[in-house]
N, C-alpha and C positions, 0 to 999 in steps of 0.2 A: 654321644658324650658320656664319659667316665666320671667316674666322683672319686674315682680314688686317690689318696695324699701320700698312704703310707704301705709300701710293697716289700714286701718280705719275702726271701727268697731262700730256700733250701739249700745246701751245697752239694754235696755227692751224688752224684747220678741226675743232678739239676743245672748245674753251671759247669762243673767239671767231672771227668772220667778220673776218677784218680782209683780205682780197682786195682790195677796193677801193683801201688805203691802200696798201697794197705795190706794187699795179700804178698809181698813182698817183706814186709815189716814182720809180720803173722810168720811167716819164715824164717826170718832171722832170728825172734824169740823163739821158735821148736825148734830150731836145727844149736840153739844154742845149751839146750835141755834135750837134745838127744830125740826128738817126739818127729811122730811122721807129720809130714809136710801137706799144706792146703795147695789144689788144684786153683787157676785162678776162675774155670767155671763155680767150684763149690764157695771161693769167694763171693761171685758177684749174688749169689743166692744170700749170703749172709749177711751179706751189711749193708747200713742203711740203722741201723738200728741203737747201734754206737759198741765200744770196742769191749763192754763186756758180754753184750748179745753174743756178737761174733768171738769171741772167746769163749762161751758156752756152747756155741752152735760145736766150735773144735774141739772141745773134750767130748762132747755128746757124740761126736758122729765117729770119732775114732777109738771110745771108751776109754779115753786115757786117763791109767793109773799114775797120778803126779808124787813126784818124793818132794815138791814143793810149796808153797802156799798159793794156793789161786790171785792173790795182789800180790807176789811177787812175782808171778807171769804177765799180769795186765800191765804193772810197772815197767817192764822190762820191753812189754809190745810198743808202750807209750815211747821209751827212749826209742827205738830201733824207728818207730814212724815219724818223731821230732828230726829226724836223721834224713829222714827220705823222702819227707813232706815236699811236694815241689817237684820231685826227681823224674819221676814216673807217671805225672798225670796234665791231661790238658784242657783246654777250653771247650767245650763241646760248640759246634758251629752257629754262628747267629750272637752267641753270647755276648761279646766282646763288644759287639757294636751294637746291641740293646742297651747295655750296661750304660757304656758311654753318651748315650742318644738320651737315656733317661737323668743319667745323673746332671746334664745340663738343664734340666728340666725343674720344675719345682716339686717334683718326688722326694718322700723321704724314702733311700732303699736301708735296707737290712738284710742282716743274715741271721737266720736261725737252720741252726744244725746240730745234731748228736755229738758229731767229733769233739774231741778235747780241745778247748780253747786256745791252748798252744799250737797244737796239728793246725786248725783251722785257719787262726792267722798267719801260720807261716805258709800255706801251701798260696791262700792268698796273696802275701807279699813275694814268694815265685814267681804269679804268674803278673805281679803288677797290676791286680787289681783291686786292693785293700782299700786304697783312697777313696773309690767309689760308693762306699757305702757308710753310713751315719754311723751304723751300728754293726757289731760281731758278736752275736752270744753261740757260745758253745754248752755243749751237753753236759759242763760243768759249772756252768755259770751258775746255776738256780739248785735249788735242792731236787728238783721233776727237771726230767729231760721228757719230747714230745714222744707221745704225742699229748703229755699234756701241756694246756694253753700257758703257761706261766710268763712264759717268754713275749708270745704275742700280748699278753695282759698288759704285762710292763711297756711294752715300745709302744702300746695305746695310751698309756696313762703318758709317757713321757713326751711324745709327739702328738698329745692331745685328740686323737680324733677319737670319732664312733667307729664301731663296725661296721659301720657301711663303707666306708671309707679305707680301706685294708683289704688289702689281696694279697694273695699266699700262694707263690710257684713251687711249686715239686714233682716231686718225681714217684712218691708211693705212696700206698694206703695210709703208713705213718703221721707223712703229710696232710693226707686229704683229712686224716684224722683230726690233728691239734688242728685245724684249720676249723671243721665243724664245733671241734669243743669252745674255741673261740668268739665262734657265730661270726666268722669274719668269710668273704668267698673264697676260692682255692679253684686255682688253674693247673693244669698237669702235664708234664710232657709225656712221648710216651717210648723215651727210652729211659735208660738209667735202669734203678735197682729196686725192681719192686719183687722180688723171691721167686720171680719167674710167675707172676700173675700179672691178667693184662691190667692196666689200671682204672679202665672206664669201670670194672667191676666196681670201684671205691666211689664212684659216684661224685665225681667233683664236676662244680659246675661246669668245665669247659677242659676239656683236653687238646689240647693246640697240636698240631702238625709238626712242628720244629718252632725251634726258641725266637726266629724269628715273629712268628706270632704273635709274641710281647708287643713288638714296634707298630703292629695293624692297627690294633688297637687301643692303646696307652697314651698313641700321640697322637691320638685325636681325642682334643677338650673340650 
């Protein structure tokens, strides 16, 4: 038997593959400024972190000298990804039917993720699965993006429970991170985007097999 009420779920590289799209977008902003172009290996090393990490990872690894202002490249990755949100990424398997399996349930789910609150709900309303979840905070919601707690703080205060009662699925250290800062537990899959490290290194309480995983355990009360 679980105690948990309120499950909060990471996006990229957690529910969905959306790699492609992101370093797609990442492309469209340097090919439109003239700059060399990201591999989508050197993508999926980069992100996970939200889009000015990866925007520093691209100047840093290519030493690009800019003749422009670094927010009007982030700006410009933002339109190109509000564009292609949806396009290029998918469900990872097991997802679709935890999602659904749990939201009939008396779960409260949520999303807590890096990306831009706009990216994030549109890529959700793509794949038709926004409805599912209570809540959407993006990596701009709050003045801290994870891994500090702020986000998990708030959807505690607002759905009322304790710590104990909060579970936190992801896919990287990031994760496993704002989850301890929290003091709430943390499940982890173990594919997705953690920089090319394994992620039982982060130490979260359980790293599950595949997403189905969710379902073994959750639904049983």
């Amino acid at each position: 038997m679980n105690c948990y009420k309120l499950i909060i779920f990471d996006l990229d590289g957690t529910l969905l593959d959306t790699v492609e799209e992101i370093a797609a977008s990442m492309n469209d902003m340097l090919s439109e400024f003239d700059l060399p172009n990201v591999t989508l290996d050197q993508a999926k090393y980069w992100v996970g972190k939200g889009a000015p990490h990866f925007l520093n990872q691209v100047i840093e690894h290519h030493q690009l000298k800019i003749d422009v202002s670094y927010d009007q490249l982030l700006q410009r990755f933002y339109h190109y990804y509000e564009k292609r949100s949806g396009t290029g990424s998918s469900l990872y398997p097991g997802v679709l039917e935890a999602l659904e399996t749990l939201y009939k349930s008396d779960y409260k789910l949520s999303v807590v993720t890096n990306k831009f609150k706009i990216g994030a709900d549109k890529v959700l309303q793509s794949h038709k699965i926004d409805h599912l979840f209570d809540d959407i905070i993006g990596g701009d919601s709050f003045e801290h993006k994870k891994p500090d707690p702020i986000a998990v703080h708030f959807l505690m205060q607002k759905h009322c429970v304790q710590p104990e009662q909060v579970l936190f699925i992801g896919d990287s250290t990031t994760d496993v991170s704002t989850a301890k800062n929290a003091g709430v537990d943390v499940w982890a899959v173990p594919y997705g985007y953690n920089h090319g490290q394994p992620i039982e290194q982060a130490n979260p309480n359980r790293v599950m097999s595949s997403f189905s995983d969710v379902l073994d355990v959750l639904t049983v009360r």
